[in-house]
N, C-alpha and C positions, 0 to 999 in steps of 0.2 A: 578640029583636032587640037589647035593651039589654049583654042577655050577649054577643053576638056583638062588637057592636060596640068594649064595656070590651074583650074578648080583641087584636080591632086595635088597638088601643091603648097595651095592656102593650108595656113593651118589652122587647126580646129579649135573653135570657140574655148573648149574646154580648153589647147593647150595653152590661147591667151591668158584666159582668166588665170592660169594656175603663175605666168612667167609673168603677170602686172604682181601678182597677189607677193611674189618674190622680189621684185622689183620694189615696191614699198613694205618692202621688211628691211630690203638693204637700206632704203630711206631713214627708215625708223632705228636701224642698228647702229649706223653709221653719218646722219646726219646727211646736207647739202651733199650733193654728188653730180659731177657733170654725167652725160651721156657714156663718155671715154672710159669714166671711171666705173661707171654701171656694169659694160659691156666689158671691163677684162675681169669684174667680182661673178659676174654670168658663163663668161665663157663663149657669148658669142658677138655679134657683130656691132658695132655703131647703129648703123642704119636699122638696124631692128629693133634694138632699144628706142631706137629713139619713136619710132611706129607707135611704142608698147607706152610711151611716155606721153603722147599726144593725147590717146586713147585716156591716160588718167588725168592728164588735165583738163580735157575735155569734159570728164565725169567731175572734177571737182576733187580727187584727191589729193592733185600734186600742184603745186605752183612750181614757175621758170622766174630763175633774175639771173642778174650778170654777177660773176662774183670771181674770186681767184682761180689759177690755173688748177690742173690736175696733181693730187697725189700731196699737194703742202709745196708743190713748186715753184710758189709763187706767180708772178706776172707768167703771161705767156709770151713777152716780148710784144712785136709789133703785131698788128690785126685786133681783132673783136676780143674782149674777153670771154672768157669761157663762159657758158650758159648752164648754170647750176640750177637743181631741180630739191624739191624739199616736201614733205608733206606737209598736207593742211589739216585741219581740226576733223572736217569730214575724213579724209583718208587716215587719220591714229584713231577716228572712233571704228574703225573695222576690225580692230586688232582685242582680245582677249584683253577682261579689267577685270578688276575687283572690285567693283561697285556692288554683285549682288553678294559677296561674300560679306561685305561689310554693312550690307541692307541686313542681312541674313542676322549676323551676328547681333545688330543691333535690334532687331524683331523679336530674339530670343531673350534679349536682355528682358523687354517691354513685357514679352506675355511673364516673365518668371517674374516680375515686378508687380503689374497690376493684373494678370490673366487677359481669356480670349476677350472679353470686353477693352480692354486697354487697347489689344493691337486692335482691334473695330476701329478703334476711336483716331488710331495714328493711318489707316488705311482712308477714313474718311478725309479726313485733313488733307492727305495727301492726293486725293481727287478733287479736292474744292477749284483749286486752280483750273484744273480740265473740263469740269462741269460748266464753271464761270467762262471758261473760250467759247464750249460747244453752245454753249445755252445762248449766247451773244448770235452764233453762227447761224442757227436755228429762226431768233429771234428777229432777223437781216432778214432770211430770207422771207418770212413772214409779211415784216413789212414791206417789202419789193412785191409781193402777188399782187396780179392786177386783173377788175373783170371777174373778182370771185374764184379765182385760180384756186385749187386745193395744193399746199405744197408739202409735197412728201420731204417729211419731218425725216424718216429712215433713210434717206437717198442725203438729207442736207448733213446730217447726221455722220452720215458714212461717210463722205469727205472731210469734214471737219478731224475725224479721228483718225482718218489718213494724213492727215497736216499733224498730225500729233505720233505720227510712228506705229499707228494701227494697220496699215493694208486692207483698210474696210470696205464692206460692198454692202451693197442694198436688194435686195430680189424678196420679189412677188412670191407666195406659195397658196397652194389650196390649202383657205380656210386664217392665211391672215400676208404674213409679210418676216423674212429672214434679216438679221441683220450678221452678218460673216468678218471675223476679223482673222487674216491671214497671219500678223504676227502680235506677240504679246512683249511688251518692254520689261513684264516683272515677272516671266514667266519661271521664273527657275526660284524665285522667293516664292510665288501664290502656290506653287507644288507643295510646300511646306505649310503656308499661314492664308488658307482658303477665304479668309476674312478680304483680303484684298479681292478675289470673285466675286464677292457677294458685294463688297460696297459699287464696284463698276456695275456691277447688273442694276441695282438700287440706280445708279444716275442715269443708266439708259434708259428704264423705267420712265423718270422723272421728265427726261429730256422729250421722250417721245407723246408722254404723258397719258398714258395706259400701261397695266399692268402686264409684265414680260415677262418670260419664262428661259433660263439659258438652259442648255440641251446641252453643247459641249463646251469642254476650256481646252487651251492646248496645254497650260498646269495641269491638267488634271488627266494628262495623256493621249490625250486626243490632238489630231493634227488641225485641227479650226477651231477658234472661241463662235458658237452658232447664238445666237439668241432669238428664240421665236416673239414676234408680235402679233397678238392674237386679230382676229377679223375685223373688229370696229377699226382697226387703223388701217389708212386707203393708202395703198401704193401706187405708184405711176401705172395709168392705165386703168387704175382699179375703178370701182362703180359704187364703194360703200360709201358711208359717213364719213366726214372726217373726226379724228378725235380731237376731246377737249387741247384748247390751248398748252402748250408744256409748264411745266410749273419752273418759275425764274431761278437759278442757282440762289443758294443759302435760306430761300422760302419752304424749301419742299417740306422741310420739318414739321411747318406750325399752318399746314394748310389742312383743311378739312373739305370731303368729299361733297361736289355737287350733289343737288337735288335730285339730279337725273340718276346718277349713279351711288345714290344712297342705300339702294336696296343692295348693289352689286359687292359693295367695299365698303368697310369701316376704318380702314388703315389709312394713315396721314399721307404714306409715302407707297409705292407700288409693293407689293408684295414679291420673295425671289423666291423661284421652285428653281430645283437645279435637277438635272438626272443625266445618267449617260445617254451618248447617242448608241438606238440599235445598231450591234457589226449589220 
């Protein structure tokens, strides 16, 4: 009964998330703030706050130090000083910017300057660095296989662009292998300047080193970036080939088609089909 009742009690996931997400506004509005001072801008208790204050420092949004009393009162007299709390770098990136207004603004400078080849060129640029990590990551894992191990390129892959802000996965399908990414960092500029799609699809291409095919974007309204890898490339588990070696960041340009796959491709770099995904 007493368990039952502590459970009505608890409160609900959503109403934490919603009473932290306020709690680091007040951070943000107002700078350091002890517990004391959280809990009379809230409305409700100490000991709650401070629950709700654990919970974000535990995640990394907030830091605790010792600092002045409440309210501008200076000292507190005798005993511990007060324990003020602040946000960190990680907890002001959750809050609404103007990064892509300003991405935005300057993208339209660029195509009205040099056209759709222009921003190509500033979309590329702007993945060289991400290619250059993944392809390192790729690369590692390559040379750690042992015993002739086959290493899923799309599996190392997918991690790698999870270390980068993607929420990526890797899965097996009939007929090749998915690469799924949950969130897009530029997704509200590539709605507009579709050139930034096409050059990420070009490096996955490149990374996994067989030509891919993306199915959806979340720019492009859809709730997943999906990218199919067609059947010569072997997923965990899988029983095909593996495909050729990935071609190294800043080579993919000026590389030219093995003898194997001469007949298959004539293009330097993997080729991008894009289409919607069937509702």
């Amino acid at each position: 009964m007493e368990t039952a009742a502590a459970t009505v009690r608890s409160p609900a996931p959503a109403d934490d998330g919603r009473t932290r997400d306020r709690v680091s506004a007040l951070l943000l509005d107002h700078g350091p703030q002890t517990a004391a001072e959280l809990a009379a801008r809230l409305g409700v208790s100490p000991a709650a706050v401070r629950r709700h204050l654990d919970a974000l420092v535990a995640a990394g949004r907030v830091a605790e130090g010792a600092g002045p009393g409440s309210f501008g009162a200076g000292r507190r007299g005798r005993g511990r000083p007060a324990r003020r709390f602040t946000l960190t770098d990680t907890g002001r990136s959750a809050f609404p910017h103007a990064y892509d207004d300003l991405a935005l603004t300057a993208l339209r400078f660029v195509a009205a300057s040099g056209g759709p080849d222009a921003v190509r060129e500033v979309a590329e640029q702007q993945l060289a660095g991400l290619e250059q990590r993944c392809s390192t990551a790729v690369a590692g894992a390559q040379a750690g296989a042992v015993d002739g191990e086959v290493v899923d390129r799309a599996q190392v892959l997918a991690v790698a662009l999870s270390a980068e802000g993607y929420a990526a996965s890797a899965s097996a399908i009939s007929g090749g292998g998915q690469l799924c990414q949950l969130h897009c960092p530029v997704a509200h500029v590539a709605a507009e300047f579709p050139q930034l799609c096409e050059a990420e699809t070009a490096v996955i291409g490149r990374l996994v080193g067989t030509h891919v095919q993306r199915l959806a974007t979340i720019a492009h309204g859809d709730g997943i970036c999906t990218t199919h890898i067609p059947g010569q490339f072997t997923l965990r588990g899988g029983n095909k080939a593996a495909p050729a070696r990935p071609v190294p960041a800043g080579r993919a340009a000026h590389s030219t088609p093995s003898r194997e796959h001469a007949g298959a491709s004539t293009a330097a770099t993997p080729s991008i089909d894009r289409e919607r995904t069937p509702a």
